[in-house]
C-alpha positions as CSV (number, residue, x, y, z in Angstrom):
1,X,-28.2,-52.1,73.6
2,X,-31.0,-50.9,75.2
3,X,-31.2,-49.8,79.1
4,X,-33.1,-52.5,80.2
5,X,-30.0,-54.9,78.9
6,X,-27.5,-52.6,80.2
7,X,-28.8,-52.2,83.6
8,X,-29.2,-55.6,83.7
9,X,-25.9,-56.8,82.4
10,X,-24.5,-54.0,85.1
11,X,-26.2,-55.6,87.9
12,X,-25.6,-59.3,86.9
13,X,-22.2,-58.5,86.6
14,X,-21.7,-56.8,89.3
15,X,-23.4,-59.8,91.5
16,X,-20.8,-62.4,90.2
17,X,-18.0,-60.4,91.3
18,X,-19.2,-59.9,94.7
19,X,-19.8,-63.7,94.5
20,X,-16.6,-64.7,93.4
21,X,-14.5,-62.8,95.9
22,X,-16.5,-64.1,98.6
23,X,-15.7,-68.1,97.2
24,X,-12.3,-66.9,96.8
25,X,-12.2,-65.5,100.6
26,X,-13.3,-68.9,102.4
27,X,-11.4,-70.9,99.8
28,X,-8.0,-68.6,100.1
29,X,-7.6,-65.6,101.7
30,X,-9.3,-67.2,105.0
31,X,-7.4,-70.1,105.3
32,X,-3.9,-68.4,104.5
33,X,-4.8,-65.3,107.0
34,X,-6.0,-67.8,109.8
35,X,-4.7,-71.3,109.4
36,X,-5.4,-72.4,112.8
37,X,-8.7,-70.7,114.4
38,X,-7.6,-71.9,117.8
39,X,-3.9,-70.7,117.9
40,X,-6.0,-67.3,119.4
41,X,-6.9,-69.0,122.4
42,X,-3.5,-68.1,123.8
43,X,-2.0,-65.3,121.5
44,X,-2.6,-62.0,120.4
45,X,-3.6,-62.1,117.2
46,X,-2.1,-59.0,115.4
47,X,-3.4,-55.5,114.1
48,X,-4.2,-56.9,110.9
49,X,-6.2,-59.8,111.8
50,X,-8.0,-57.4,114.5
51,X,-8.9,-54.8,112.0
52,X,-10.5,-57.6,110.4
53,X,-12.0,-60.0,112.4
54,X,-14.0,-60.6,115.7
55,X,-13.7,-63.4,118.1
56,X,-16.9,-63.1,119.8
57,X,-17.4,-65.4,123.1
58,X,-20.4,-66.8,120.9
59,X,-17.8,-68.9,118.6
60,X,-15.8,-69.7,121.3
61,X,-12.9,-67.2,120.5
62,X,-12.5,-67.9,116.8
63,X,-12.1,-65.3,114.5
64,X,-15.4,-64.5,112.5
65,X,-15.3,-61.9,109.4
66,X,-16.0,-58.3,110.8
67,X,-18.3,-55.7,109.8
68,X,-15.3,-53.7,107.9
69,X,-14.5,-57.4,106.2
70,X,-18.1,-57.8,105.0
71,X,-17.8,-53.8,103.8
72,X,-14.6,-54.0,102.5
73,X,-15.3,-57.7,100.7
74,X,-18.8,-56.0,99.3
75,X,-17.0,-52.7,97.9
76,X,-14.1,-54.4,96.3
77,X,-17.0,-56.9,94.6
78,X,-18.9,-54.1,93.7
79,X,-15.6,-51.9,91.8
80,X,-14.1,-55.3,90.1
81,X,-17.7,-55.7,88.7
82,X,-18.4,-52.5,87.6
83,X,-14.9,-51.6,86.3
84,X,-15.6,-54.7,83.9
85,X,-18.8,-53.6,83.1
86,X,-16.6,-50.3,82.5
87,X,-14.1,-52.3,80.3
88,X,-17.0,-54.1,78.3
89,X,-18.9,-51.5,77.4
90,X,-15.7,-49.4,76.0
91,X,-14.5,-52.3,73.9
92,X,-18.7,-52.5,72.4
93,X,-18.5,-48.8,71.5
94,X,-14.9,-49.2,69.9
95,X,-16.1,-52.2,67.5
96,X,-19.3,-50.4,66.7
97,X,-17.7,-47.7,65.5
């Protein structure tokens, strides 16, 4: 496979991951971390939920995704991706061979 192609592959692949978990956190994680945005109106919400969201006067108190969320989200994207592109390109060299 030539660089080009590999580089590419790496990058493409690495770009759906990052894609995917962010569709899988609004569809699941979200929803099961926060099912009701405005239960924080009146309660604390815990460390967890702290560490990773914001509830800036802006949306009216509801919890938004915080800077270590999109960081965290981004990283976690970017190691799934390349530890498949890690996983695909071992299983290449072992049927070549």
């Amino acid at each position: 496979m030539s660089t080009g192609k590999k580089a590419l592959w790496i990058i493409g692949s690495i770009a759906v991951c990052i894609t995917a978990y962010f569709i899988i956190y609004d569809q699941i994680l979200y929803p099961r971390l926060i099912p009701d945005p405005c239960y924080f109106h009146n309660h604390k919400p815990s460390a967890a939920v702290e560490l990773f969201f914001d509830f800036p006067p802006a949306e009216n108190g509801h919890p938004i995704a915080s800077p270590i969320a999109f960081i965290g989200t981004l990283a976690f994207g970017g190691l799934l991706g390349w530890g498949i592109v890690f996983i695909g390109s071992k299983r290449k060299t072992r049927k070549q061979k």
